[in-house]
C-alpha positions as CSV (number, residue, x, y, z in Angstrom):
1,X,147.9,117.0,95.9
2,X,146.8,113.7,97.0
3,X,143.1,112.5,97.2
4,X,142.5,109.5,99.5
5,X,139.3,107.1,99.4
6,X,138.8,104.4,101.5
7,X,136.4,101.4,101.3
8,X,135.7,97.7,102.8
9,X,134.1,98.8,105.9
10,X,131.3,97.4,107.3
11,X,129.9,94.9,110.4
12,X,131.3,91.6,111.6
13,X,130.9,89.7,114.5
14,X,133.8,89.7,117.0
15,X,136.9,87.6,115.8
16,X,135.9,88.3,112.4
17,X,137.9,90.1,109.6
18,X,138.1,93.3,107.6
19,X,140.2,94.3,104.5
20,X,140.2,98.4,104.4
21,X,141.5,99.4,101.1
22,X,142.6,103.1,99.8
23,X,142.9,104.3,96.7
24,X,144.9,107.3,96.1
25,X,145.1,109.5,93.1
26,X,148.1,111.1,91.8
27,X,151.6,109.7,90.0
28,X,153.1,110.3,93.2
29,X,152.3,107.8,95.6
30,X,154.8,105.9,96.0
31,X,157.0,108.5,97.5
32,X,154.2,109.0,100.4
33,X,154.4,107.5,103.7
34,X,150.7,106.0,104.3
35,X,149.0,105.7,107.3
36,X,146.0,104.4,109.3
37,X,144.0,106.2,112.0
38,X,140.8,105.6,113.8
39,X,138.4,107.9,115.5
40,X,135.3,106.1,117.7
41,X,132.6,108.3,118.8
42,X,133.3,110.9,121.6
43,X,137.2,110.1,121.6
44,X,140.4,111.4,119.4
45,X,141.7,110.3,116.4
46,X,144.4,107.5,117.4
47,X,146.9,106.2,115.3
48,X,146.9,102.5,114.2
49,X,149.1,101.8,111.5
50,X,152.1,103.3,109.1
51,X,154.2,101.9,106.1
52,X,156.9,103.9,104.8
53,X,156.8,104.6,100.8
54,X,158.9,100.7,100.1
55,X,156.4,99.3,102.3
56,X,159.4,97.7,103.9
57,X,159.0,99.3,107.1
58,X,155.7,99.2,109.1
59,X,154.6,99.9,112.7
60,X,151.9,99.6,114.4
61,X,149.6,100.4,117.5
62,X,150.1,98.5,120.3
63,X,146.2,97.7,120.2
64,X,146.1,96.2,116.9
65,X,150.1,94.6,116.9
66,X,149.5,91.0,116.2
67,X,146.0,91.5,114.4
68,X,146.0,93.9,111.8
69,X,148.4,94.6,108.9
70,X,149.0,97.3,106.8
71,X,150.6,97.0,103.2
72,X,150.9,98.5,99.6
73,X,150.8,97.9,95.7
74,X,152.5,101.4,94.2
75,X,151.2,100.3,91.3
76,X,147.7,100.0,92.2
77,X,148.3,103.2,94.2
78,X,146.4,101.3,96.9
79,X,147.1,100.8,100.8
80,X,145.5,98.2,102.8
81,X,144.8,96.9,106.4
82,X,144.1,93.1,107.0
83,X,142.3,93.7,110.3
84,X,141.9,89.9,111.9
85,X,140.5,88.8,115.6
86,X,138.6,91.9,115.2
87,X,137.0,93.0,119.2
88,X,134.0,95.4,119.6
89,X,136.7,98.0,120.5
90,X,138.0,98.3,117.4
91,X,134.9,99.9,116.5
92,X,135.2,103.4,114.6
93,X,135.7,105.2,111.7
94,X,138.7,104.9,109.6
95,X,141.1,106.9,107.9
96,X,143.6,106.8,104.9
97,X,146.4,109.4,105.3
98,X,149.3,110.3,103.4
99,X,152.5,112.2,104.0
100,X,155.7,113.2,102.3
101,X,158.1,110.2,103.0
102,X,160.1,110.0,105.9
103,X,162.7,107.5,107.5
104,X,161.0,108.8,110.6
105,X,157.6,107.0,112.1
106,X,154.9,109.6,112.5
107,X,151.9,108.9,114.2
108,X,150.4,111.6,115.1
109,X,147.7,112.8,112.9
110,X,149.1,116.1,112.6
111,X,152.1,114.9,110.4
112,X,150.0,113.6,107.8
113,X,149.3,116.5,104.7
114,X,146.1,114.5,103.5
115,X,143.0,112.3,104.4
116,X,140.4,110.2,103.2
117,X,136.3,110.6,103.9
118,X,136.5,107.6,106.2
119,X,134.8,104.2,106.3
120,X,132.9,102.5,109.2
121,X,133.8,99.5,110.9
122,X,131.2,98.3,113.1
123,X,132.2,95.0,115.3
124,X,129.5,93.2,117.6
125,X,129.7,91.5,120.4
């Protein structure tokens, strides 16, 4: 069992920046796969980020590739996502979610086993 919680959301003007952060519990967690979604209101959860368990290996949304970045500390048991030249677009909740690791990308939010509460990332125009 995994328990996620995100933080570092909040409003910034357009082309400002965001650090998300998520903590996960467990001795475990570097052997998960970590990922990043986004839901805005009135439209699905869409993927925007992965890292595989090394943090090595990352991919990313076409939306965000170029702006954000996603890494790790296994021994914080943290994830993060730099989100820079942020638009009003990118405006939604976001998730932390964990998988067993995988050589394969997922990004789907099916083929992730657990999820954080969310945090709110307002940007203004």
């Amino acid at each position: 069992q995994v328990q996620l919680v995100e933080s570092g959301g909040g409003l910034v003007q357009a082309g400002g920046s965001l650090r998300l952060s998520c903590a996960a519990s467990g001795r475990t967690f570097s052997s998960y796969r970590m990922g990043w979604f986004r839901q805005a209101p009135g439209k699905e959860r869409e993927f925007v980020a992965t890292i595989s368990w090394s943090g090595i290996s990352t991919y990313y949304a076409d939306s965000v590739k170029g702006r954000f970045t996603i890494s790790r500390d296994n021994a914080k048991n943290t994830v993060y996502l730099q989100m820079n030249s942020l638009k009003p677009e990118d405006t939604a909740v976001y998730y932390c979610a964990a998988r067993t690791n995988t050589k394969v990308v997922i990004t789907t939010p099916g083929g992730y086993d657990y999820w954080g509460q969310g945090t709110q990332v307002t940007v203004s125009s």
